[in-house]
N, C-alpha and C positions, 0 to 999 in steps of 0.2 A: 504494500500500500504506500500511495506516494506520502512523505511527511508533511508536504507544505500542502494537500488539497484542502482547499477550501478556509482554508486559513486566516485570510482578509476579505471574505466574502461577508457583506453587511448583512446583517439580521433584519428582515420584513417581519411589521408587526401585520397582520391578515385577522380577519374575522375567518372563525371557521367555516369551514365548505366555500370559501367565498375563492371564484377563480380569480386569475390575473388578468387581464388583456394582455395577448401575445404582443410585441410593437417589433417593430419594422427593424430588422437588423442583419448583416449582410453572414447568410450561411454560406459555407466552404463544403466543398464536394471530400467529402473524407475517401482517402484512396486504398486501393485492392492490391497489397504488395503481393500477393498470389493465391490462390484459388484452384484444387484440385478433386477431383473426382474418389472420394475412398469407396465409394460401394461396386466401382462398377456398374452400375444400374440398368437397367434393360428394361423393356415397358412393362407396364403393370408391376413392378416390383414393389415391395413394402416400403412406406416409406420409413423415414430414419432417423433414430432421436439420440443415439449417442453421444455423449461429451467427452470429449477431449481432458488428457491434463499435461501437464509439463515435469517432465523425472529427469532433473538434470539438466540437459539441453536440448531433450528428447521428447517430441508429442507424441503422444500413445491413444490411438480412439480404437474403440473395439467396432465393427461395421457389421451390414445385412449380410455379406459373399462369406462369413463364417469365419473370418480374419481380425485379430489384431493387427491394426497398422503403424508402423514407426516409423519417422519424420524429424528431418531436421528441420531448424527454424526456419532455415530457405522453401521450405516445401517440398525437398526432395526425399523419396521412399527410399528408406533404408535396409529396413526387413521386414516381413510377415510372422505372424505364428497362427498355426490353425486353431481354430474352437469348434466344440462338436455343434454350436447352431449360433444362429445370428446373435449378435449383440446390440442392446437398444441402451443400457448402462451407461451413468456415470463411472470415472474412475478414480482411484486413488491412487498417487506416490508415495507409498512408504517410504521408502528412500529411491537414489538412482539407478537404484538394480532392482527395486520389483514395484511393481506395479498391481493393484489389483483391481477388478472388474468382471463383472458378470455376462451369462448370456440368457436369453430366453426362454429357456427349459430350466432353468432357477441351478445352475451350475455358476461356482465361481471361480477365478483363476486367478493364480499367482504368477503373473511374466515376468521375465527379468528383461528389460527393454535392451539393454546394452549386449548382451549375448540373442538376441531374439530365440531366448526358449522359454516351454510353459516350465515353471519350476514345482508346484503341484495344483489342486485342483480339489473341489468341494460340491458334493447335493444337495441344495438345501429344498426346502419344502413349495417354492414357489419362487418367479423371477425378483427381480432389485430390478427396478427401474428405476431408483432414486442413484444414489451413489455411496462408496462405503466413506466410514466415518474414522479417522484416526479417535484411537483411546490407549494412552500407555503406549506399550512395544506391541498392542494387538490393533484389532478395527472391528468396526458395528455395520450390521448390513440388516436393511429393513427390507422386507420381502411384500408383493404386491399384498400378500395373505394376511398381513397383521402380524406377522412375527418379526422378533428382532433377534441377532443372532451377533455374538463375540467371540472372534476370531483371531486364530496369533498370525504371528507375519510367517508359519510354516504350514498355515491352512489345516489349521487343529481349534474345532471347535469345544469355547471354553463354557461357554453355557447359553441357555436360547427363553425369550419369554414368547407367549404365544397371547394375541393380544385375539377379539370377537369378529368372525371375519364378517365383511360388508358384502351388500347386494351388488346393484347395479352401480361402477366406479369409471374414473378414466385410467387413463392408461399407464400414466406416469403417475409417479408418485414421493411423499417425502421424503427427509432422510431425518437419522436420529440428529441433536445437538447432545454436546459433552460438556461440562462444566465443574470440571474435580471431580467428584467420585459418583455424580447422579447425571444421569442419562435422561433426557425428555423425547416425545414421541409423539407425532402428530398421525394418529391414524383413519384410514380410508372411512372407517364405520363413523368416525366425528370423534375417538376418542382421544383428548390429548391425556399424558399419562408422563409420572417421572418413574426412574430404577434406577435403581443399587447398582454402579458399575462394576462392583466385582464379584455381583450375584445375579445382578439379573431380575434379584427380587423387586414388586411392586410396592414403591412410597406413596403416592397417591393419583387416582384416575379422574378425571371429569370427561361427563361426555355433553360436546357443546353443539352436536346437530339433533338436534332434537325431533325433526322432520326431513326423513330423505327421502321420502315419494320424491319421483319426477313424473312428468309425462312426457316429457324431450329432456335430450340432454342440455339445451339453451338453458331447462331451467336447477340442473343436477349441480349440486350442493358437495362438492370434493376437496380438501386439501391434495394442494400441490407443491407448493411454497414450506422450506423447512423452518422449522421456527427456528427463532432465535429469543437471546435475551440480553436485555438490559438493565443492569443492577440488577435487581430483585422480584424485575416484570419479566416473563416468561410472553413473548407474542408468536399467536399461530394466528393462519390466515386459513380462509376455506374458500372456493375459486366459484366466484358466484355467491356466493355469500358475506362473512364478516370478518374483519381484523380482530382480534380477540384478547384483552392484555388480563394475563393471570399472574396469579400471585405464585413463584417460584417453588414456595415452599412447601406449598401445600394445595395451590390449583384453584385457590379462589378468587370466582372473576370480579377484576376489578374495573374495566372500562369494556366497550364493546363499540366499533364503528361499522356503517356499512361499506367496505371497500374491500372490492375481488381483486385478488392476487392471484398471478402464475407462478412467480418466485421472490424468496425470499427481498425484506428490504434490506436497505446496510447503514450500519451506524459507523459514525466517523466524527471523530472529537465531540462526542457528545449528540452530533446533529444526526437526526436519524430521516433516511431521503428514502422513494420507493417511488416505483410507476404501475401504473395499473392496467387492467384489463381495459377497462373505460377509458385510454387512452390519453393518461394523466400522469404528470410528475409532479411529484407533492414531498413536500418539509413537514415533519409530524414531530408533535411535542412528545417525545420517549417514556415523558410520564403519565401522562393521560390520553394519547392517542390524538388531542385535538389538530387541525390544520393549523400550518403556521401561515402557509401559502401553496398554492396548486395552480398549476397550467395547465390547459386541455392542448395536444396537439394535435396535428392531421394523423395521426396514425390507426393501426388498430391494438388488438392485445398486445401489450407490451410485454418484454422478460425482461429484466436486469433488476438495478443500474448493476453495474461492473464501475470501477473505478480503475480509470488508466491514464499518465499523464495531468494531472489536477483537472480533468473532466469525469464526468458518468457518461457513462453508454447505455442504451437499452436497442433492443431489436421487436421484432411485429410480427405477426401473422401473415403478415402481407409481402416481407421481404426487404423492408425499411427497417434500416441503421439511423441510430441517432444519437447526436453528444450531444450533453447539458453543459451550463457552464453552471455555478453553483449557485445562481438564482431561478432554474429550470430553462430560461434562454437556450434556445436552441443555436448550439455555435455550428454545428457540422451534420450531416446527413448522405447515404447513398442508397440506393435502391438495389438489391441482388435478387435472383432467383426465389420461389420456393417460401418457403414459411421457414421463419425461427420460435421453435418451444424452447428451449437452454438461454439462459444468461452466457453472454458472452466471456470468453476466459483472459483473464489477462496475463500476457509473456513481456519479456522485456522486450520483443521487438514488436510489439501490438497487440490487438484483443484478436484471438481466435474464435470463428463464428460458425456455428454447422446446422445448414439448413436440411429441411425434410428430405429434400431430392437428394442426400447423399455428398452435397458440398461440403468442402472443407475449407474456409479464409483465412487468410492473415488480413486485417485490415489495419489502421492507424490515419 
């Protein structure tokens, strides 16, 4: 995270919910230092939701063709490693030598990106569409099913909770947060929940959707977005639904707004920033949830912000990139292919971007 972002950016006093007018100011075509095809893709193919991470110097995304792919920062393919079925997974660097990640049939792998081999390999009960969680010298992986599972960096499961599975969900899904030795969990059926990181045992559960009939999925009620927390407020987001601020210790709610999230917001020196599905970037008071100030832009569902270079990024459904400067002002913007679900990733040589059709960007 850069030290100086947002640093001499002035504090707007806003009434809550109340938008900005956008005003006139000259945007810059943010550029595509390269852009590569990992899935192979052929018509009618699935589409692809994998995220990328950075191990070293080395990008590692798992793809649909049943491949880990590794990548230097220029974009150039380095190696492969097989997986026995597609990957839609986030990933995690343990360190520069492995790497781990899931695939579709709920297996997970240990690669070591630098030697491209699998190093071992794990069946869990159901896929990880979120991504794995560092905890200790091990990692947390939450499974579409409700369960959460901790695992060492030699793919030796150390103990598993098994949370109420839900009905009708989407596709992706969250991931645990870690905070010293209690674990939280934002689950598909609405339940958010803390555990004992070195048991797995249950501290306390609240369940915060309390109505998940749908009749279309426009109107289906999902976390997607991993919590996080701040001080001693515990925030989950449900995608269609509400921001939720609970009390860390024990789960009791203590603010509630209406705003749908795809992904997690990010706090930074105190200021805590997020965009929304409604096509919004918005400043929120970390203690009560309220607006400090919100922009509506041209876009559609947003994922980020990412923080790269003292700007946020977010990306859209529609294939629109976008920089904020730290009063939500849009400094930069470009249009690519395809839909972005992931928060863009940020490297030191730009934000890596990977949209449904199997692209893979470097941008800046």
């Amino acid at each position: 995270m850069v030290s100086g972002f947002f640093e001499d950016a002035p504090r707007e006093e806003a009434k809550a919910e109340q938008a900005i007018a956008m005003q006139a100011a000259p945007v810059a075509e943010l550029q595509v230092v390269w852009g590569i095809d990992v899935d192979q893709r052929v018509p009618r193919s699935p589409f692809a939701y994998a995220q990328p991470v950075l191990a070293g110097e080395l990008i590692v995304i798992g793809a649909q063709d049943r491949f880990v792919h590794i990548y230097n920062l220029q974009g150039s393919e380095l190696r492969r490693v097989p997986l026995s079925a597609a990957s839609d997974s986030g990933a995690l660097a343990m360190s520069a030598d492995l790497v781990v990640l899931g695939d579709a049939q709920g297996t997970i792998y240990g690669i070591d990106p630098q030697q491209g081999r699998m190093l071992w390999r794990l069946a869990l009960s159901s896929a990880m569409l979120g991504h794995p969680v560092r905890i200790g010298d091990d990692f947390l992986v939450q499974t579409n099913d409700n369960n959460v599972y901790r695992i060492s960096a030699k793919g030796k499961k150390r103990w598993s909770f098994s949370g109420t599975q839900a009905g009708l969900g989407l596709y992706l899904n969250p991931s645990p947060l870690v905070d010293g030795d209690v674990v939280y969990v934002m689950m598909s059926n609405g339940d958010a929940a803390a555990l004992r990181g070195d048991s797995g045992d249950l501290i306390w559960r609240r369940q915060l959707l309390l109505d998940s009939n749908a009749a279309v999925l426009s109107e289906l009620k999902s976390p997607l977005a991993d919590p996080i927390l701040v001080g001693d407020v515990l925030i989950v987001s449900l995608y269609q639904g509400s921001m939720i601020g609970l009390l860390a210790r024990d789960g009791q709610q203590l603010w509630q707004r209406n705003i749908s999230l795809k992904s997690a917001p990010v706090l930074h020196q105190g200021r805590l920033f997020t965009v929304t599905s409604a096509s919004a970037v918005m400043e929120l008071d970390p203690a009560n949830g309220v607006t400090l100030w919100k922009r509506n832009v041209d876009a559609g569902e947003l994922v980020g912000p990412s923080l790269w270079q003292g700007r946020m990024f977010a990306a859209d459904d529609q294939g629109k990139v976008l920089a904020f400067a730290a009063d939500g002002k849009i400094s930069g913007a470009l249009n690519l292919p395809g839909r972005f679900e992931r928060s863009p990733v940020a490297t030191p040589e730009g934000l890596l971007l990977r949209n449904n059709l199997g692209g893979l960007y470097l941008i800046r």
